[in-house]
C-alpha positions in Angstrom: -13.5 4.9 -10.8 -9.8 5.9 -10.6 -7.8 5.0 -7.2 -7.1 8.7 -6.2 -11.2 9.1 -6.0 -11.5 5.8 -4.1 -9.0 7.5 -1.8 -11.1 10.2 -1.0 -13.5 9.1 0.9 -11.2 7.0 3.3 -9.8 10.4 4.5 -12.7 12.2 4.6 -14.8 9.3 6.9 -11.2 8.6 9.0 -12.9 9.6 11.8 -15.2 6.8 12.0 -12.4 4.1 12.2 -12.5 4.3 16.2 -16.1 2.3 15.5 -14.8 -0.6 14.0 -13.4 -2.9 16.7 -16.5 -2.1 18.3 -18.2 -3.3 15.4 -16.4 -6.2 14.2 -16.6 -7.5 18.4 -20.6 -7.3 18.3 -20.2 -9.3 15.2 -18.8 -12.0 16.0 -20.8 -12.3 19.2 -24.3 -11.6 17.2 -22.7 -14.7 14.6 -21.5 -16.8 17.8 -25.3 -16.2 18.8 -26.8 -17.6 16.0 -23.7 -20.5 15.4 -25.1 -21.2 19.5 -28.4 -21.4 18.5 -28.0 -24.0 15.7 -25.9 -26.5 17.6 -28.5 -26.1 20.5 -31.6 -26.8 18.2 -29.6 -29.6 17.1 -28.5 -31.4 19.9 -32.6 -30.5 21.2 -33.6 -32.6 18.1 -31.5 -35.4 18.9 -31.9 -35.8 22.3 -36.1 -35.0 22.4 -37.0 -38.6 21.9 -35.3 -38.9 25.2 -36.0 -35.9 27.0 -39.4 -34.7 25.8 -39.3 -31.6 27.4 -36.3 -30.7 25.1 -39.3 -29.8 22.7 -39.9 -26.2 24.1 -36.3 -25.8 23.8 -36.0 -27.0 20.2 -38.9 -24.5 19.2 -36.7 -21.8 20.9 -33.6 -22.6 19.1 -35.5 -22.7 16.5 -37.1 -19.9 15.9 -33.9 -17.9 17.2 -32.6 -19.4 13.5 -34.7 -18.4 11.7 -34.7 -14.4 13.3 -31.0 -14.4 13.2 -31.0 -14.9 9.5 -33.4 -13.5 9.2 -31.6 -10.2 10.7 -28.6 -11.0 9.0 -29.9 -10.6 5.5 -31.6 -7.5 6.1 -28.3 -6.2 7.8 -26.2 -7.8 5.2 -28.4 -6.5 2.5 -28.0 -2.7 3.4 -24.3 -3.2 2.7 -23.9 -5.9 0.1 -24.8 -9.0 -1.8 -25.8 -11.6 1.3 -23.6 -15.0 0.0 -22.0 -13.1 -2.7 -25.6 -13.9 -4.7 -27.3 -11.1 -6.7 -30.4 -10.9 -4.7 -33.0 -8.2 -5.9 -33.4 -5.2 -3.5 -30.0 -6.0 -1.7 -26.8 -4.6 -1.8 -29.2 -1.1 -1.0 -26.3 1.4 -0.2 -23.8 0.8 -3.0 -26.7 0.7 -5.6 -28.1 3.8 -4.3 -25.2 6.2 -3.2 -25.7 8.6 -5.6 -29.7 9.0 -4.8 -28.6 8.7 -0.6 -26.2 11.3 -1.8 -28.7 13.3 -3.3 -31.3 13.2 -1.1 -28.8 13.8 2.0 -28.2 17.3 0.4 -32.0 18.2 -0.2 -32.7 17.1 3.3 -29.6 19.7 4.0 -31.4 22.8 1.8 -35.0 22.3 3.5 -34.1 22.2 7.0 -31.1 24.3 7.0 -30.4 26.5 4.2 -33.8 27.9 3.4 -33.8 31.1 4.5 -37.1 31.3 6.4 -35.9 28.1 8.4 -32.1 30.2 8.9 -34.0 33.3 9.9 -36.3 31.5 12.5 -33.0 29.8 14.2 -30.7 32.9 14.0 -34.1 34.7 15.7 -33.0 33.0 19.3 -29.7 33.8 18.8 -27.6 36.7 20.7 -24.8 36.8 19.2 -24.2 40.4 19.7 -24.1 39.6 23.5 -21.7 36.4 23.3 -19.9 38.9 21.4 -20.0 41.6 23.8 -19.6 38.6 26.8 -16.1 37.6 25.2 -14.8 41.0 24.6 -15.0 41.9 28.3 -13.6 38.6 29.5 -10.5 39.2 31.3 -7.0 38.1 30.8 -7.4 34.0 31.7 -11.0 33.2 30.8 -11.2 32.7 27.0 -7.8 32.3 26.4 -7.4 29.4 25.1 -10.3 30.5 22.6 -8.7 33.8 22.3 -5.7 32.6 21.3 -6.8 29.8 19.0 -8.9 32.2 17.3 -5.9 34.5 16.7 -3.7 31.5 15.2 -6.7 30.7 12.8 -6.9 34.4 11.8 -3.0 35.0 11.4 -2.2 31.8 9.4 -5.2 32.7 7.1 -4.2 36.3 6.5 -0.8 34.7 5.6 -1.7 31.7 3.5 -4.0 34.5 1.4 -2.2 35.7 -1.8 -1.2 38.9 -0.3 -1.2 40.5 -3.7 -4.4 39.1 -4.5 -6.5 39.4 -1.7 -4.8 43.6 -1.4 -6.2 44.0 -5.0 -9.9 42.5 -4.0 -9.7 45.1 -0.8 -8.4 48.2 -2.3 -11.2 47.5 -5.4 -14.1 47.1 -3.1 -13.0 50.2 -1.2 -13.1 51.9 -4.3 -16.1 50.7 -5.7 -17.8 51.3 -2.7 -16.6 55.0 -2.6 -17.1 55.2 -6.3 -21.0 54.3 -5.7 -21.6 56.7 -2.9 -22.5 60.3 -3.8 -20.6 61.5 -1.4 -21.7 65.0 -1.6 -25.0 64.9 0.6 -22.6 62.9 3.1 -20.4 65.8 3.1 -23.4 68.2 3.1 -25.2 66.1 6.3 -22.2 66.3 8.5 -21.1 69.8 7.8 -24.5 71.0 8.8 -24.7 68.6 11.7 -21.4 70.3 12.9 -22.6 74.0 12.6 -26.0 73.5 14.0 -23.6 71.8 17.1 -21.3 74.0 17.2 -18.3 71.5 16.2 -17.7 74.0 13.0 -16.0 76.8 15.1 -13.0 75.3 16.5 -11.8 74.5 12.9 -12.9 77.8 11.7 -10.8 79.3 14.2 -8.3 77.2 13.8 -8.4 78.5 9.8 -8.2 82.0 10.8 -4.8 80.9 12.8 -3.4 79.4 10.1 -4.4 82.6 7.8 -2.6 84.9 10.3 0.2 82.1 9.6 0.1 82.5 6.4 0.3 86.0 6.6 3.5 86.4 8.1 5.3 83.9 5.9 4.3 85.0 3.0 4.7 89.3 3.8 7.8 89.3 1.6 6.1 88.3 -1.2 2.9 90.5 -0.6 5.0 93.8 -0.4 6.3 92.6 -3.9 3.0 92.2 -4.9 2.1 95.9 -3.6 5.1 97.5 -5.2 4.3 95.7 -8.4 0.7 96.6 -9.2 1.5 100.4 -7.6 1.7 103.0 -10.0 5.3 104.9 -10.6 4.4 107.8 -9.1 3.6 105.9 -5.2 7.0 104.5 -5.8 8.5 107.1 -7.2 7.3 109.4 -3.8 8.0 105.9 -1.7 3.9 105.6 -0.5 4.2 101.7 -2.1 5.4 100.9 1.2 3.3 102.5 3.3 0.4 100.8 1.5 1.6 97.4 2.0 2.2 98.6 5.9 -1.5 99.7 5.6 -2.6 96.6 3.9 -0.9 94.4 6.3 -2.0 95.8 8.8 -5.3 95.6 8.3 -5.1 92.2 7.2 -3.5 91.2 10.9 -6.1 93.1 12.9 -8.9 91.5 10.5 -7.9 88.1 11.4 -7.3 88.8 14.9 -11.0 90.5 15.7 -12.1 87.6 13.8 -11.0 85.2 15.9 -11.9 87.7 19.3 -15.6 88.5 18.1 -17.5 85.5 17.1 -20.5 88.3 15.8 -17.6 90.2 13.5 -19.1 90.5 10.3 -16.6 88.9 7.8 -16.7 85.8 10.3 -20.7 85.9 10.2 -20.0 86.1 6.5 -18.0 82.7 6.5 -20.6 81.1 8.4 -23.2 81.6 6.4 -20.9 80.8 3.1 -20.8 77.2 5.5 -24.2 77.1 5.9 -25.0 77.5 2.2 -22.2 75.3 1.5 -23.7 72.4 3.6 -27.0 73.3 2.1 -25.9 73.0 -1.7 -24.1 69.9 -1.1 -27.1 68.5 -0.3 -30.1 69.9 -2.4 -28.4 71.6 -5.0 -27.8 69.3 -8.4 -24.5 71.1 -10.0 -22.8 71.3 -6.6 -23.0 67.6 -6.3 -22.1 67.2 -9.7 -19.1 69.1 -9.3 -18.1 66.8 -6.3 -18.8 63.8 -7.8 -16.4 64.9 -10.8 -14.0 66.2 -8.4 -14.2 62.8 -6.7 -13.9 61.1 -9.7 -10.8 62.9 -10.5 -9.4 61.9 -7.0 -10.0 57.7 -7.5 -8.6 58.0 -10.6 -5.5 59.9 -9.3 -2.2 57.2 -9.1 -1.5 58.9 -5.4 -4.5 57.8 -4.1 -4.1 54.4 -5.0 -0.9 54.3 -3.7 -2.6 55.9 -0.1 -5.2 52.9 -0.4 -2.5 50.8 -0.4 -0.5 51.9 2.1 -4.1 51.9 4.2 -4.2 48.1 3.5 -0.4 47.2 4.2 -1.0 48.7 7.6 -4.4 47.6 8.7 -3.2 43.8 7.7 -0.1 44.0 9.3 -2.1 45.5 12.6 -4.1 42.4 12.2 -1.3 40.2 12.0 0.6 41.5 15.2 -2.5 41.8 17.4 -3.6 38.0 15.6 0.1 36.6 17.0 -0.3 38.5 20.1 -3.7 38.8 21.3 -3.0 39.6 25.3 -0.7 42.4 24.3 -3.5 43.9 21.7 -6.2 43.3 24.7 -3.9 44.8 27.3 -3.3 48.2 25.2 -5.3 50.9 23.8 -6.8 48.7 21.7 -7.8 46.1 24.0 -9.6 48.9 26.4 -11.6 50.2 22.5 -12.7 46.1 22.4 -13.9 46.1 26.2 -15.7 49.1 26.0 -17.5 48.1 22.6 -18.1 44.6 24.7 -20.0 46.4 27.3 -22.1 49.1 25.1 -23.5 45.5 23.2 -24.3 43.9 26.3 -25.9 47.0 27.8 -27.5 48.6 25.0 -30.3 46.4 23.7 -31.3 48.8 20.8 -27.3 48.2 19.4 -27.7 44.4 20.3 -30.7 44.3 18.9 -30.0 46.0 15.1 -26.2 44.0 15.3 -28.1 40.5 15.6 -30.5 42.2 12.7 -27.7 42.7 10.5 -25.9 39.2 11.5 -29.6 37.1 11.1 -29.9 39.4 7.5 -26.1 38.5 6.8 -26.6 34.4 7.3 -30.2 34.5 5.4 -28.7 36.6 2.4 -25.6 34.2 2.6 -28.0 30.7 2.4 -30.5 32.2 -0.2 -27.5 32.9 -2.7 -25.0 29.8 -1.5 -27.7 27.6 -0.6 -28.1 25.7 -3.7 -24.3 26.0 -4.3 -23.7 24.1 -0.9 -26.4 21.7 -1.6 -24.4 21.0 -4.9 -21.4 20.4 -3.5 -22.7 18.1 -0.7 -24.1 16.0 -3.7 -21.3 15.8 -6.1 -18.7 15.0 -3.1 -20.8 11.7 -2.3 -21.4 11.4 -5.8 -17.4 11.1 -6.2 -17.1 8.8 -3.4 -15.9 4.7 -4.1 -19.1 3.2 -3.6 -16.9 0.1 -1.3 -15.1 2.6 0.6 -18.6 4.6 2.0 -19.9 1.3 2.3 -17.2 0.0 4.5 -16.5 3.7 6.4 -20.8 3.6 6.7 -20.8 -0.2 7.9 -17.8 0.7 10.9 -19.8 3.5 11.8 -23.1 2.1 12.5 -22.4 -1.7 12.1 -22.6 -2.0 16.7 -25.9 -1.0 16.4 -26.4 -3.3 13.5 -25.0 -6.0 15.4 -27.1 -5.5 18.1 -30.4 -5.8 15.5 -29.0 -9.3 14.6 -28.3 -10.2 18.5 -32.0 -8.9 19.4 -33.4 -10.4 16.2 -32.3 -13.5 17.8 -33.6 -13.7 21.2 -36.6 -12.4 20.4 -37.1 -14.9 17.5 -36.5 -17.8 20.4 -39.1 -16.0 22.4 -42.2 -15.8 19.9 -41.2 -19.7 19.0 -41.3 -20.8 22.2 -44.8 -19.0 22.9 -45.9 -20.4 20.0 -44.8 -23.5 20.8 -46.7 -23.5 23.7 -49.7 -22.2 22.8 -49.6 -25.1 20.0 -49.1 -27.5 22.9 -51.9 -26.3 25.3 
């Protein structure tokens, strides 16, 4: 294995360093232990012919040997060859890293990236009302969260390949609208604003603007008029009393229209909107003709250009509230966030179908990436130096190791010295 993969893995396990004086302390007391119990069983052994008593402990020293080595091979053999000697069965993590690695990343997929298991732990989760919670915190509590989550946002918005990430926006937007029959859309909410009502200010607001137009345009209407009339109204001058006439009646049309909600060409209109809304939505060569028309539109170089300009803006209003996130929380904006943080903590039927779509979001997410992050889980450790994860493995855990060996000891003195005695009595 090449040194830059060996390298890997000692910046990727850096954090475990802080265990190894620990480690490399218990040690040397868990070998000072067992170095203790050899020169006591020792000097016991010499000195029993004197002392008889020495006897129980001799067995204790004893036995504490033969635990403590005992211990220490087993340790040992998790990590390495014990002496340096190719001992069958030792050496267990090196020899296996690539199985540990692989099993390490099914034990991931079955308890966390199945999707029933994901859907049961997103079930107790509200995270429409921690949502709702930090939204309405005030200026001071959250801040520091706040802001970090702002940095995070801006400097990933501006490491993204502007270009790049622009492109993937303004093509899903486009896809998305391209995939939407948009007629029925239109056809739902224009008959949702006449049977409310919501139609009329615009339809008076359309009679305005003809009235408007009207009057802009008269010049060019009297042409018109004197045009199509016949030589003999110019000739006895009646061309202009006909436009006068015409005029006229246009401007009073337009004003009863907009007086007398019953007039008849205004009932008229209304019920041109109300078959409108009703084509749009049942009728197969209206929507046709919209979805042509629509067509047309996306494939239009202006509205491109107005997509783009959509996404130029909307990032660079992430950006400034991202780098300032008390000043977009203190302004309009930040009034929108607090009110949409108290509907989802008061509204549970809103709470309820946000933390639907979230739990629906997160299972969809680990049923299509599961196996992908399981994969990568297992190739990383597969990559790994096997010395350098035994040695980052070994800091990590080797205390409580230690403490095996140190434990292993006593209690091997123990059961010698009841054994011992029980062979006496």
């Amino acid at each position: 294995m090449s040194r830059s993969d060996s390298s890997l893995p000692a910046a990727g396990l850096s954090r475990f360093n802080p265990a190894q004086p620990g480690a490399q302390g218990m040690k040397i007391v868990a070998t000072g232990l067992l170095v203790v119990m050899a020169a006591v069983f020792f000097t016991a052994r010499a000195l029993e012919p004197r002392y008889p008593w020495l006897a129980y402990v001799k067995a204790f020293a004893e036995a504490a040997m033969v635990g403590g080595l005992a211990d220490w091979f087993a340790v040992t053999a998790l990590f390495r060859h014990p002496l340096g000697l190719p001992i069958p069965h030792t050496a267990i993590i090196p020899r296996n890293k690539d199985r540990i690695g692989d099993a390490l990343a099914q034990f991931i997929r079955e308890n966390f990236l199945i999707p029933p298991v994901v859907a049961r732990r997103m079930r107790a989760m509200d995270l429409a009302g921690a949502a709702g919670r930090f939204l309405q915190a005030p200026s001071g509590q959250g801040t520091r969260i706040r802001q970090g989550a702002s940095r995070l946002i801006a400097d990933v918005f501006e490491a993204l390949d502007d270009e790049r990430l622009g492109g993937m926006v303004k093509t899903a937007v486009a896809s998305r609208i391209a995939k939407t029959e948009v007629a029925p859309v239109l056809g739902h909410a224009l008959a949702s604003a006449i049977n409310e009502d919501r139609h009329v200010p615009m339809l008076e607001a359309g009679i305005r603007a003809l009235a408007r137009t009207l009057d802009a345009n008269e010049p060019l209407l009297r042409d018109l008029v004197r045009k199509r009339a016949n030589w003999a109204l110019r000739l006895a001058g009646l061309d202009e009393k006909l436009a006068d006439a015409i005029l006229d009646g246009l401007r009073k049309v337009t004003v009863e229209m907009n007086a007398d909600p019953a007039h008849p060409v205004r009932q008229k209109l209304e019920q041109a909107l109300a078959d409108l809304a009703n084509d749009l939505q049942t009728n197969p060569e209206t929507q046709a003709r919209v979805e042509r028309w629509k067509e047309e539109l996306l494939a239009n170089r202006s509205v491109g250009l107005w997509i783009d300009t959509l996404w130029q803006r909307g990032r660079a209003a992430i950006l400034a509230a991202a780098r300032d996130p008390d000043a977009a929380m203190a302004g309009k904006l930040g009034e929108v966030l607090r009110s949409m943080g108290a509907t989802l903590e008061s509204d549970p039927r809103i709470r309820a179908a946000i933390n639907q779509f979230a739990r629906r979001a997160v299972v969809g997410m680990a049923a299509s990436y599961g196996g992908s992050i399981v994969t990568l889980v297992s190739d990383t450790i597969r990559s790994w130096d096997a010395r350098t994860v035994t040695a980052r493995l070994e800091a990590a855990v080797g205390r409580d190791l230690q403490y095996i060996r140190i434990n292993g000891t006593l209690v091997g003195g123990l059961v010698g010295l009841i054994l011992h005695v029980i062979d006496t009595l």
